[in-house]
N, C-alpha and C positions, 0 to 999 in steps of 0.2 A: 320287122314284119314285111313282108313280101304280099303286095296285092294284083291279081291280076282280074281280067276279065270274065273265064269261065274256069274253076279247078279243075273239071274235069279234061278239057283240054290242055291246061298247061299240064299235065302230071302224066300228058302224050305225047305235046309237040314241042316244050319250049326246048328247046336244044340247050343252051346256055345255062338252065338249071337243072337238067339234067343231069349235065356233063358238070357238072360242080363235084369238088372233091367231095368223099365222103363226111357229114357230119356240117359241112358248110350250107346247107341249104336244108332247113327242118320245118318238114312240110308239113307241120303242125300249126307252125305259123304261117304258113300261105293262105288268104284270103280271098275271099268275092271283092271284087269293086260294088258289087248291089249289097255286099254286107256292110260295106264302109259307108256308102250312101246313108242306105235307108236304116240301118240300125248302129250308127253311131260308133262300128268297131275299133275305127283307131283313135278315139276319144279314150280308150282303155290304158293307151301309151301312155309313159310319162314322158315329158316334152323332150329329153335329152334321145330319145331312143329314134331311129332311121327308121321311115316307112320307105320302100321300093317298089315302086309300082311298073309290072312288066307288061309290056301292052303288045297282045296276040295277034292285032289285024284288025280290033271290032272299031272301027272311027265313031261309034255310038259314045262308046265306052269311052275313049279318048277327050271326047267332047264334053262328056258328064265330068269326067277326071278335073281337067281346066275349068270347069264352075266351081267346082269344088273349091282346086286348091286357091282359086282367087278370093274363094268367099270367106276363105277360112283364113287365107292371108290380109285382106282388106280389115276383118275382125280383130286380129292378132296388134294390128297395127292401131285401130283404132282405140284396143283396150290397153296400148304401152305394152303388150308383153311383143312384140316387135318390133322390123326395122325396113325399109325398103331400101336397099342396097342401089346405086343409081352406077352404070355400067360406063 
């Protein structure tokens, strides 16, 4: 799954998925970050599957992303089914 900010603008300006080879980028699965938010979309994953999140310029958006994935990682770890990797 591919999330970005607004579909309607990445499906005009992101260059990089655009220019993806045919078949490699199925925009069936690009998503809203307001739909992962607020309606629980990549909840839908099974946990083995890549979310990619391509970020258009909105520093809103950037900023809800990073709550996000801290809250989800902080969870992940507090229920064992994670790990925090220490660099």
């Amino acid at each position: 799954m591919i999330v970005v900010e607004s579909l309607e603008q990445a499906e005009k300006e992101v260059g990089d998925l655009l220019a993806a080879a045919p078949g490699v980028v199925d925009w069936s699965n690009v998503v809203e970050l307001g739909d992962v938010i607020a309606n629980g979309v990549a909840q839908e994953q099974a946990q083995s599957d890549i979310t990619v999140f391509k970020s258009l310029g909105i520093a809103l958006a950037d900023v809800a992303l990073g709550e996000l994935v801290t809250r989800r990682a902080i969870a992940a770890v507090e229920s064992g089914r994670g790990s925090v990797a220490v660099p």
